[in-house]
N, C-alpha and C positions, 0 to 999 in steps of 0.2 A: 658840808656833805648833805645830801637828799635824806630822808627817812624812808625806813624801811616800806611805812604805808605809801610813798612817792611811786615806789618803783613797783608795788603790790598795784598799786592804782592803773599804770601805766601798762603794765602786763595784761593785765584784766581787758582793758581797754583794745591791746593789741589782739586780744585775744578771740573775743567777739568781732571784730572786724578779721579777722583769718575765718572765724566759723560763717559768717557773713559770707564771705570770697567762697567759701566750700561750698554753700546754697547756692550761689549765681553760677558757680559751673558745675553744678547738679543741673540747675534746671536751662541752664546751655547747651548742652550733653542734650536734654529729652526735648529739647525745641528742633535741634539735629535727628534726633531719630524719629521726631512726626513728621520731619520733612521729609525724610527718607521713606517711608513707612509709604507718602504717598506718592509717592516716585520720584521728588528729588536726587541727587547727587552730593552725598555731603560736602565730598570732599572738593569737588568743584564752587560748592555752596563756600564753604571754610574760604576758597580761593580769593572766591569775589569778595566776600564780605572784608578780606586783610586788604584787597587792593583797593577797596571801595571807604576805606577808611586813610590812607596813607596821607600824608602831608602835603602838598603840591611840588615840593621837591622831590621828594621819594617816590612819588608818582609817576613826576614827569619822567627821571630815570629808570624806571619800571614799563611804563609803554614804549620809550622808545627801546630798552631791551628786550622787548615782547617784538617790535618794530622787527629789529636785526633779527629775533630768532624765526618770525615767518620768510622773510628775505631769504637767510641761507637755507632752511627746510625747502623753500620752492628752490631753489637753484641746484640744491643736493639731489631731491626729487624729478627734476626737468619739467615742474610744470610753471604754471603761471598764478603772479600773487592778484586774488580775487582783487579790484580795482586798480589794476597794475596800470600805468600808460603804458 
């Protein structure tokens, strides 16, 4: 069996890494609202930044469902997709 100090240690440990994570999305949060502040779009901002990191798989399935959703928007719409043949 562990000791008491094992699992004191480990706590401690988890613990400062949680108070850690709480700083980085404090100051994620105010990197978003200087963006804002100078006339970005967070939530667009938030958008790009999830797609802009994704995997090359979950990518690749991601633009081409971005793909399909301007497709049937222009067809729903009656108009034409910008670079269309």
């Amino acid at each position: 069996m562990k000791s008491n100090s094992d699992l004191r240690s480990r706590a401690e440990h988890i613990m400062r890494l949680m108070d850690q994570r709480d700083e980085i999305v404090e100051d994620i949060r105010n990197s978003f609202d200087v963006a804002k502040s100078v006339g970005f779009n967070p939530t667009a901002m938030r958008k790009a930044i999830s797609v802009a990191r994704m995997e090359a798989g979950k990518r690749a399935k991601h633009d081409q469902a971005q793909g399909d959703l301007e497709l049937y928007l222009a067809e729903i719409e009656a108009r034409e997709l910008v670079g269309a043949q």
